[in-house]
N, C-alpha and C positions, 0 to 999 in steps of 0.2 A: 504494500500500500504506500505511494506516495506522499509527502508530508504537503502540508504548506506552503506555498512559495512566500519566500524573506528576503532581504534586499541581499544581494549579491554579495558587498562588501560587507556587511553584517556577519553573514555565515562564516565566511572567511575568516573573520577578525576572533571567532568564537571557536572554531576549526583550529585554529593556527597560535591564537594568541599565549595559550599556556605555554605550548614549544617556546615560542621567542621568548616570553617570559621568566621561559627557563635560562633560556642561553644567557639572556641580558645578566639574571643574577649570578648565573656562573661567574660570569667572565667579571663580576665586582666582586665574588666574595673566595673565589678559587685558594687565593692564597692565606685567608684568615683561617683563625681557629677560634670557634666561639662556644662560652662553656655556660651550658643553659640545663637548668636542674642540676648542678653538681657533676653534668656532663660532658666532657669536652668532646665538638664537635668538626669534623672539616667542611668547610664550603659546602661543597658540594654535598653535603646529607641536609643540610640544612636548604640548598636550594630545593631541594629534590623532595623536601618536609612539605616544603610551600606548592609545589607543582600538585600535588597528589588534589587537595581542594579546589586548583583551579579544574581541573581536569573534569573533574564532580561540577561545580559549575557550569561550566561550560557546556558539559552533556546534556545537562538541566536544562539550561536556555534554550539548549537547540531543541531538545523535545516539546518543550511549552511553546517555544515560536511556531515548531512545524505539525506538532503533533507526532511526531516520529523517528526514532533511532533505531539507525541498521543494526543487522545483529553483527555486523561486524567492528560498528563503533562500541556497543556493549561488550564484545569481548574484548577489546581494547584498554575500555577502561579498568576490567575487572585486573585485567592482568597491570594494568598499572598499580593502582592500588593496590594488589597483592604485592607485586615484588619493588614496588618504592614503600610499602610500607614496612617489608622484610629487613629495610637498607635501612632502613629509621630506625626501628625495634633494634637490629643488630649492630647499629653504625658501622654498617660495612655496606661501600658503594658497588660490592660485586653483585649484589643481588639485581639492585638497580639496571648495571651494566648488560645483565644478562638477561633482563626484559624484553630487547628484541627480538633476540634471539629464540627466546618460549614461543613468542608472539606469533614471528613468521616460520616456526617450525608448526603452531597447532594451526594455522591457518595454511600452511601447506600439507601439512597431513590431513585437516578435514577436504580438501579439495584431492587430494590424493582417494581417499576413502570414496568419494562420490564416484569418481571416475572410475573407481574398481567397480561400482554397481551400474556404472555404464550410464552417471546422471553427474550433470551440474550442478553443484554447491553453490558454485559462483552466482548463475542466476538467480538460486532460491533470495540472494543475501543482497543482489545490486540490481534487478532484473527494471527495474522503474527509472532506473540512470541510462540504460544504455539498453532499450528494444531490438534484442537479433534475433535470425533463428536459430533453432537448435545447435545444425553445425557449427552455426559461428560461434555458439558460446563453450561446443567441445572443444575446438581449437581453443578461445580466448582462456580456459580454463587448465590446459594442458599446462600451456605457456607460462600462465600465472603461477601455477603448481610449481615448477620446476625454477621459474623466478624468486619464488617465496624462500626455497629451501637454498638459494645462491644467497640472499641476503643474510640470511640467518649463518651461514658461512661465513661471510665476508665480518658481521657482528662479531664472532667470537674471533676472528683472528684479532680484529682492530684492537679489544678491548683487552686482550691477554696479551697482545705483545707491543701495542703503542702507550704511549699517555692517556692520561685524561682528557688533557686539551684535545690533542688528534680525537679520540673518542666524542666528546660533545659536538666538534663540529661534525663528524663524520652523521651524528644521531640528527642534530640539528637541520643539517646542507644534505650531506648525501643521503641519507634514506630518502629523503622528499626529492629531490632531485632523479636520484633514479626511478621511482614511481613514476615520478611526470615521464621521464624518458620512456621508459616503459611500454605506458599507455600509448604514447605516441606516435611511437611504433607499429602497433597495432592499428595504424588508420586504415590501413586496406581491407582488415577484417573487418573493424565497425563498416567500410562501402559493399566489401561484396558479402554481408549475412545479415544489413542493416533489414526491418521488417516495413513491406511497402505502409505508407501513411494510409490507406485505408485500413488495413488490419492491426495498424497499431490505434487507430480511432475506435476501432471494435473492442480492444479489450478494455479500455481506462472505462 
């Protein structure tokens, strides 16, 4: 079911704005140590304290503005929540770090799964964004699958053997950056399995 249409830049600013929110504090509080409850903390647990509410908000608004959250922004946020709250509980950033990585391994393994039963996951989750037919969304689903489980690779090398810094930006710039990239690549599928405008009138 599709949501509400909300102003472009709105969604955007609600989508996006915890990530940069995050970054921005990183990148001021990286090198302090701040000791809160009798606790000494590193930057980065303490940005990462603050990210976890916005993220909660932000899901909030979108659903009350549209009426509607993918099930793949709910499992996004769950798993945020879980493993930046594991990083708070523990003060240790590795939990955090390896949020991606969970992320695009359960979401390449449910799309894995589907494809074993000969059905797309993908459509069930994004089908209102992007109207193909069927083949177009086994291919688009194939790709995604095998794209999912590259990130979630490229995730654990970054974070186990660069910095931190290398790490936030890589979290911050490249995941989103390659998504974009990605998708874009796929314009030839979105043209030849796009579903003609009469039959996509018949289903909405």
């Amino acid at each position: 079911m599709a949501g509400k249409p909300i102003n472009p830049t709105l969604k955007m600013v609600l989508e996006f704005g915890p990530l940069v929110l995050f970054f921005v504090g990183y990148l001021r509080l990286r090198d302090e140590l701040l000791m809160i409850g009798g606790q000494e903390y590193k930057g980065f647990i303490v940005v990462t304290a603050a990210f976890i509410p916005l993220m909660v908000l932000s899901s909030l608004a979108l659903w009350r503005l549209t009426g509607h959250i993918s099930k793949m922004q709910i499992g996004t946020l769950i798993i945020v929540v879980l493993f930046g709250g594991l990083s708070v509980w523990f003060n240790d950033e590795r939990f955090f770090k390896m949020k991606p990585t969970i992320l695009y391994v359960a979401l390449g393994g449910a799309l894995g799964v589907g494809l074993l039963k000969g059905q797309s996951y993908l459509k069930l989750m994004i089908e209102e964004l992007m109207p193909l037919q069927d083949a177009g969304w086994m291919i688009l689903t194939r790709r995604l699958c095998v794209f999912f489980f590259a990130l979630a690779l490229a995730n654990e090398l970054i974070w186990r053997t660069q910095s931190t810094d290398t790490w936030v930006y890589f979290k911050t710039f490249g995941l989103s950056l390659a998504m974009f990239a990605f998708f874009m690549t796929q314009a030839r599928v979105f043209q030849a399995y796009a579903l003609p405008d009469a039959e996509v009138d018949e289903t909405e």
